[in-house]
N, C-alpha and C positions, 0 to 999 in steps of 0.2 A: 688576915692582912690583905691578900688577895682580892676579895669581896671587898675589903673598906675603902680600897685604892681603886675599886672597878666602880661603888658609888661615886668615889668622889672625882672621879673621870668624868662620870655620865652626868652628876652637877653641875660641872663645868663647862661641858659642851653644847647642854639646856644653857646654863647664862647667855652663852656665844652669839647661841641663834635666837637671845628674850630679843622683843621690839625695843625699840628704844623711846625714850620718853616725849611725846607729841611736846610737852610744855618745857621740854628741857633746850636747849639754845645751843648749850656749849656742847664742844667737840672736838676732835685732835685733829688742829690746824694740819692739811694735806702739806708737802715739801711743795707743789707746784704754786701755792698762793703766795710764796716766794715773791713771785712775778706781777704780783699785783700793785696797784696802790695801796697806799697805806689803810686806807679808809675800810678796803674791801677783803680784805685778811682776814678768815674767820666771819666774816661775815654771814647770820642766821641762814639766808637765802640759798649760802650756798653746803648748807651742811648735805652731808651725805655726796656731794659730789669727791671725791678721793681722787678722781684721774679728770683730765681736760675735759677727754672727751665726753662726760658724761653733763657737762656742762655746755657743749656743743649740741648734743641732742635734747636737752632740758630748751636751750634756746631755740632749734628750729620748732617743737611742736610747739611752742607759744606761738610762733610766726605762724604755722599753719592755723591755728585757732582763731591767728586772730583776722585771716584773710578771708576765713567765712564769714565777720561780721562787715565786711567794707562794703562800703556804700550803703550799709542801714543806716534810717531814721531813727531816733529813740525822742518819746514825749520829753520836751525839759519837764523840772522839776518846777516847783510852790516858790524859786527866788528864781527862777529866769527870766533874762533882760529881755524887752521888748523886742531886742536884736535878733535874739536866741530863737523866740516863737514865730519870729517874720522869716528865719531862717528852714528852721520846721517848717511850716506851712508852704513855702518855697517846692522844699523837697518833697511834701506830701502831695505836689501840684495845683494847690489854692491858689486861686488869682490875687493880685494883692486887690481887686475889688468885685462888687458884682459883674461890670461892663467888661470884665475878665472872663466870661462866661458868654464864650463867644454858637450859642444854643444853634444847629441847623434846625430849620424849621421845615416840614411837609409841606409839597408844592401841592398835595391836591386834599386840605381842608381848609377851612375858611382863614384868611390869613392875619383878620384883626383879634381874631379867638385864640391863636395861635402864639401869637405876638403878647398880649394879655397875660400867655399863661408862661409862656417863658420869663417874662419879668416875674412873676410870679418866684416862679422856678428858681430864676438868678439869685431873688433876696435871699432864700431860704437856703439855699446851698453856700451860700458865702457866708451868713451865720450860723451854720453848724460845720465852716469849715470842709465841704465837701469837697474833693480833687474835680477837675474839670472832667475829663473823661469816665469817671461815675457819675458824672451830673447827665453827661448827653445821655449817657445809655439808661440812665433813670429815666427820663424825657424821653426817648425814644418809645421805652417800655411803654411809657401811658400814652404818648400818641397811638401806637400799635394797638394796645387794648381798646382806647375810643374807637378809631378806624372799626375796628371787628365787629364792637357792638350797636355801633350805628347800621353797619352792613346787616348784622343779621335783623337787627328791629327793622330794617327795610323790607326785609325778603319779610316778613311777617306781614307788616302793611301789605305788601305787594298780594301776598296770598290771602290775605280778609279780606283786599279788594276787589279781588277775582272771585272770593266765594261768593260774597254779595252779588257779584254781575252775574255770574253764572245761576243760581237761586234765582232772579230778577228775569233771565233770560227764558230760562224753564217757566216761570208763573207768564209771561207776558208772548213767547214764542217768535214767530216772527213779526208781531205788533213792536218789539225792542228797540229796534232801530228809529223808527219811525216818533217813539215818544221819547228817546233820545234827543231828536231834530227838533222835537214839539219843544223840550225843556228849553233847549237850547234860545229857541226862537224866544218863547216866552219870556226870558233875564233878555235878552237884547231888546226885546218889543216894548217888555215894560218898564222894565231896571235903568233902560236907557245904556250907551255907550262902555261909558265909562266905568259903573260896577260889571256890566259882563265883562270888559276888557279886563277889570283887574280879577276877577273870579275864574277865567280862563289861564291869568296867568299862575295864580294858586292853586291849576290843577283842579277848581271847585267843581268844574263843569265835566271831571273826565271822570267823578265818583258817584259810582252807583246809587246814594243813598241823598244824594242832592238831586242826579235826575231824574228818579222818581219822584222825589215831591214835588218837582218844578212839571212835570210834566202830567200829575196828577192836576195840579192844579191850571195847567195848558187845557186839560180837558175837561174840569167842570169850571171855571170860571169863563165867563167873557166880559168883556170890557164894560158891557153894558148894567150887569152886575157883580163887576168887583166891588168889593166894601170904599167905598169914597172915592170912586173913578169920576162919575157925575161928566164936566164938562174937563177934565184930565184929555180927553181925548186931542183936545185941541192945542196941546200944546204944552199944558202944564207941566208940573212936577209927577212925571208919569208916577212915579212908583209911591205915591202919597197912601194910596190906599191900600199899599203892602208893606208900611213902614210899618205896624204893627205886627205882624206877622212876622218880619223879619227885623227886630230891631238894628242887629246889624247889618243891614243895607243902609239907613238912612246917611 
């Protein structure tokens, strides 16, 4: 008897502490929902709360739960008002148009390239919705990267420049200078004004490989046998007979 009252003890104490049924609702209404409105008596939500309190701490961690989401964005959904996505986009920093993208621009590259590429910039960022301040530092990004690779394609010219003069300098010794003057003289002599001025200002006249040819040709050519100098001397269209030779000069 003993044993059959010590199983059906230990049955009993197993039910006590079985889970209770996720899909089951009902419950033995607590004495404190008493105090309720009618509506909230038994109410699902509140099963398993037995005492207040436990319905006070059930309420503040929602509160806290739900003070980690405040002030987040969520994308609306496939039925949101026009209102809703202008609201979103608001919060996500979109300007309501392109001329909302308000781009600084670098004070030291060219500033119509610049401008050019910002409008650029504006369209494409107000059609995928970009925030502004990911637009600048996107923009920023690629001005920076240009800036670099101009610099460094510079110091490369700069150094083929200098290899050339130097090579030029070594074949030619201190004869260098001098058919420098010759090239020189020679686009102002025959080119006339005008192409030297503007070949001077494109730097043309300060690169080794122009004034050696100009200066090659200072020292076998003279005027008397250029190719169709003739009576050029007197006035004409000096550089007629080097318009072959250089088609762009004419």
């Amino acid at each position: 008897m003993r044993g059959t009252e010590v199983e059906e003890n230990q049955t009993g104490d197993n039910n006590k502490g079985a889970s209770p049924d996720p899909e089951d609702n009902s419950y033995e209404v607590p004495g404190w929902h008493a105090g309720l409105p009618d509506a909230y008596k038994g109410h699902p939500a509140l099963k398993g709360m037995d005492v207040p309190g436990k319905l006070v701490e059930a309420y503040l961690a929602a509160q806290e739960k739900s003070s980690q989401y405040e002030g987040r964005s969520y994308i609306p959904g496939e039925n949101a008002s026009s209102e809703e996505w202008s609201a979103f986009r608001k919060a996500m920093g979109v300007p309501d148009n392109k001329d909302g993208y308000e781009l600084k621009l670098p004070d030291d590259m060219d500033r119509s390239e610049m401008e050019g590429l910002a409008g650029w910039m504006k369209e494409v960022a107000f059609n995928e919705g970009l925030p502004i301040k990911a637009t600048q530092r996107i923009f920023d990004k690629w001005v920076g990267d240009t800036r670099v690779g101009r610099e460094e394609t510079h110091k490369k010219q700069v150094a083929a420049k200098q290899e050339r003069e130097n090579a030029l300098k070594e074949k030619y010794g201190e004869k260098w200078d001098t058919r420098v003057n010759s090239a020189r003289d020679f686009v102002k002599r025959r080119l006339g004004d005008e192409v030297y001025n503007s070949m001077m200002e494109k730097n043309l006249l300060d690169d080794p490989a122009y004034l050696d040819s100009f200066g090659g040709l200072s020292d076998s050519l003279s005027e008397d046998n250029l190719p169709g100098s003739g009576s050029n001397t007197a006035g004409g269209a000096k550089h007629d007979g080097l318009s072959d030779m250089f088609p762009t000069m004419k």
